[in-house]
C-alpha positions as CSV (number, residue, x, y, z in Angstrom):
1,X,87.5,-14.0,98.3
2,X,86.4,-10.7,96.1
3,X,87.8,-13.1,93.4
4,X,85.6,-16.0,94.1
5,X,82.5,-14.1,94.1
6,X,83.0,-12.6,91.4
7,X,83.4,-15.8,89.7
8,X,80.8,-17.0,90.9
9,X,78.3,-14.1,90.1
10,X,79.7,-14.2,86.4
11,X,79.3,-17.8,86.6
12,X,76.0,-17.2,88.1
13,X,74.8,-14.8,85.2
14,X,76.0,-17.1,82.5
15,X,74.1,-20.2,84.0
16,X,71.4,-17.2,83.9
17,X,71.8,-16.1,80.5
18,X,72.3,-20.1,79.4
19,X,69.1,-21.2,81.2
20,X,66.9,-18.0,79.7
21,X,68.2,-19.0,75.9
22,X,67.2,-22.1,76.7
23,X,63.9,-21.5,77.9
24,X,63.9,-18.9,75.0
25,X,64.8,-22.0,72.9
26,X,62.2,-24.6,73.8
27,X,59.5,-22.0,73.9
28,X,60.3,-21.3,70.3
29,X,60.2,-24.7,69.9
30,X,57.2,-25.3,71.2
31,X,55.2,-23.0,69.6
32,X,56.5,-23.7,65.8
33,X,55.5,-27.5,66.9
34,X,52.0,-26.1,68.0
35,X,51.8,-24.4,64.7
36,X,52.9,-27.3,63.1
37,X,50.0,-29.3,64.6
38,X,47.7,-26.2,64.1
39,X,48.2,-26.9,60.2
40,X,48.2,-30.4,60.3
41,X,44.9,-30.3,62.0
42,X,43.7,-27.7,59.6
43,X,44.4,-29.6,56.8
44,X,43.0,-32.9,58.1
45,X,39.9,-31.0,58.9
46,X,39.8,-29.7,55.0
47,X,40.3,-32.8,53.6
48,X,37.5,-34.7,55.8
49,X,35.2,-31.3,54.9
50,X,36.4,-32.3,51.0
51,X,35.4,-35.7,51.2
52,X,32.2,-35.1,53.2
53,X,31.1,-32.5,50.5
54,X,32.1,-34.9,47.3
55,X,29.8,-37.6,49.4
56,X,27.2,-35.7,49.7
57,X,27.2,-35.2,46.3
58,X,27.5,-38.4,44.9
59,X,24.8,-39.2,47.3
60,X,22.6,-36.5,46.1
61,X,23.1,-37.1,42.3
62,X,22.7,-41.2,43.4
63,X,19.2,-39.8,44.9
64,X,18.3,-37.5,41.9
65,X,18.8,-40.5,39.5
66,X,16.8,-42.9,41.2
67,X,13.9,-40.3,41.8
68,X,14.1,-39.9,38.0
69,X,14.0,-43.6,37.2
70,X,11.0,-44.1,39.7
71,X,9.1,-41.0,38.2
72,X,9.6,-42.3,34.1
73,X,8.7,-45.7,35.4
74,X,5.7,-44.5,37.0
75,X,4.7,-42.5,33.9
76,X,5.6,-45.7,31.5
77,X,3.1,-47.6,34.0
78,X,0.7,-44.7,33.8
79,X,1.0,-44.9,30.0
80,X,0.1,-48.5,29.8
81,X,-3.2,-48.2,32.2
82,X,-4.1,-45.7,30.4
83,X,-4.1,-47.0,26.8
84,X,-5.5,-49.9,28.4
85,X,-8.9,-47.8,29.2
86,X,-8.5,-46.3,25.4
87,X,-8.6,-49.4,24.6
88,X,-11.3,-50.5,26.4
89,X,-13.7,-47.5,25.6
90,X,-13.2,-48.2,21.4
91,X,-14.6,-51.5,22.2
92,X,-17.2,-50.2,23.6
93,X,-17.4,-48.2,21.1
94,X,-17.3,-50.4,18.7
95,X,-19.9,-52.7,20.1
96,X,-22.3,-49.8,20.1
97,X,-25.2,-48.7,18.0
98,X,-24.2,-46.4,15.7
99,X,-26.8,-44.2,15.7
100,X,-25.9,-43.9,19.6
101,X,-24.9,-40.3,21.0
102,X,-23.2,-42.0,23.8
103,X,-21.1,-43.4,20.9
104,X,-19.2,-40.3,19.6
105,X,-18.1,-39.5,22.9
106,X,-16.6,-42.2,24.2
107,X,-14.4,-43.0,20.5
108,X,-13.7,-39.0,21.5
109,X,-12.8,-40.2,25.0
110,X,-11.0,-43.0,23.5
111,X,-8.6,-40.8,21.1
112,X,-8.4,-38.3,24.2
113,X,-6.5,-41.4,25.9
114,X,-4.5,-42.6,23.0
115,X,-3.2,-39.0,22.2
116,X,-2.3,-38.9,25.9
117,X,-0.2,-42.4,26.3
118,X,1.3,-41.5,23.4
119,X,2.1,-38.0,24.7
120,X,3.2,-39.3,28.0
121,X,5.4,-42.7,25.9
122,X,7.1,-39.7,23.9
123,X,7.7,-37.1,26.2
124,X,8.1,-39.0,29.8
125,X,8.2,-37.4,33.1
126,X,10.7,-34.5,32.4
127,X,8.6,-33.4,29.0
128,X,5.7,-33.4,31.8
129,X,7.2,-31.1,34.0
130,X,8.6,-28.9,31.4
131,X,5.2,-28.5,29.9
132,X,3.4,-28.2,33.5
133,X,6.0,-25.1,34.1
134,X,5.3,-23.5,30.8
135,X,2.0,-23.6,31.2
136,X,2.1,-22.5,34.9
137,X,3.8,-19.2,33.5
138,X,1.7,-18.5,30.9
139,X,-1.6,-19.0,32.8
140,X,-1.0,-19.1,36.7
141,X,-4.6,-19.0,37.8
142,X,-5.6,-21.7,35.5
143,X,-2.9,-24.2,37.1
144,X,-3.5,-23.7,40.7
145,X,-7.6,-23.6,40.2
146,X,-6.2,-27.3,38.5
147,X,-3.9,-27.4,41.3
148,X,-6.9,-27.1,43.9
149,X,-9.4,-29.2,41.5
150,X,-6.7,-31.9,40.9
151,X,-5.3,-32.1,45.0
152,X,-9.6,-32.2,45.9
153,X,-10.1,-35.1,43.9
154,X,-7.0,-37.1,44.9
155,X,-8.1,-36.9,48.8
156,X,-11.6,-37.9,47.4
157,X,-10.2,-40.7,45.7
158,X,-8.0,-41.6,48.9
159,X,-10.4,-41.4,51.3
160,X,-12.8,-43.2,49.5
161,X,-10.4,-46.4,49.0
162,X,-9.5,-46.1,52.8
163,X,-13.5,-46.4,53.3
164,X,-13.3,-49.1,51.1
165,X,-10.0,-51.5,52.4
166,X,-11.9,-50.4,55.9
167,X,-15.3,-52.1,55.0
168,X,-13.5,-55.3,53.4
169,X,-11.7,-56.2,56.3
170,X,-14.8,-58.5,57.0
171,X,-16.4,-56.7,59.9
172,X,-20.1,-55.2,59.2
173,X,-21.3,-52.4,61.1
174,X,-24.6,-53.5,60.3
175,X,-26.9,-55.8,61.3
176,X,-28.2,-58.0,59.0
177,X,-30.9,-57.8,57.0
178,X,-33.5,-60.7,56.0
179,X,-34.5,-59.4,52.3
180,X,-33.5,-57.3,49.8
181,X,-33.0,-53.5,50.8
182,X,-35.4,-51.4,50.1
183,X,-35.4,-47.3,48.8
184,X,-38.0,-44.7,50.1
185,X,-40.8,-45.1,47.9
186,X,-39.7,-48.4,46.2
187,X,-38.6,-46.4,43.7
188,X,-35.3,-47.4,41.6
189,X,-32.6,-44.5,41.2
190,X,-32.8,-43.6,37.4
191,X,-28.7,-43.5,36.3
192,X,-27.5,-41.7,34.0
193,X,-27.0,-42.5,30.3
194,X,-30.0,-45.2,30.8
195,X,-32.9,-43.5,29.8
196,X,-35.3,-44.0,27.3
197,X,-33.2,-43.7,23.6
């Protein structure tokens, strides 16, 4: 019977020893396939962070071209309007007496906006900005008192043509009247540039 234990404990210990390689076995396994997905997960997640990034690019280069088409488009328009008004003011110019003061300055207002269309025709938006930022270094103070000048008389301008789309819409705040309207005094505003010659 000594016999058959002993056999049996042996065969006992081996089934012991088989089951712990085993076990030792598929642990092993398991964790070289955990690595396995580890890195394969790793790199999936680098390659989608590679093709997020290069898309993010493209769309930021796509974005930068488009703002710089819009901007020299704007400027080419801006160009256009304003040698339209050069144009305008040598006409009047030209129609004027020439003995008239008011005459010099607007054929000096009128070159003033040629020399500028040309300037902005020439240069475009990015010749703009490169000249804006020189002369921001050079003079600081000058560019942001035109900063603060140039900002003051844009919200003037805006809130001036929201007064005016406001009062077109057809509605009249006011009652109406049955004659002409009248000024304190009956006295007609003298304008500029109409006095006596």
């Amino acid at each position: 019977m000594s016999e058959m234990a002993n056999e049996s404990t042996s065969r006992a210990q081996q089934a012991g020893q088989t089951a712990k390689q085993e076990a030792s076995a598929t642990v092993g396994q398991a964790r070289e396939g955990a690595s396995q997905v580890a890195g394969t997960a790793t790199d999936q997640v680098r390659a989608v962070t590679g093709e997020a990034r290069a898309q993010a690019g493209a769309m930021a280069g796509d974005l930068r071209t488009r703002v710089t088409e819009e901007a020299e488009s704007q400027t080419r328009r801006g160009a256009q309007v304003m040698r339209q008004w050069a144009d305008d003011l040598s006409g009047l110019a030209d129609s004027a007496d020439t003995d008239s003061p008011a005459r010099s300055l607007v054929t000096q207002a009128a070159d003033r906006g040629h020399r500028a269309a040309d300037y902005l025709d020439t240069r475009g938006v990015g010749g703009l900005v490169d000249d804006l930022q020189d002369f921001a270094r050079r003079r600081p103070g000058a560019f942001l008192g035109g900063a603060v000048v140039a900002g003051f008389a844009v919200g003037r301008l805006a809130k001036a043509g929201s007064k005016a789309n406001g009062s077109g819409s057809g509605r009249s705040t006011q009652p109406p009247t049955s004659g002409p309207p009248s000024m304190p005094g009956d006295a007609a505003p003298e304008l500029p540039g109409r006095g006596e010659a």
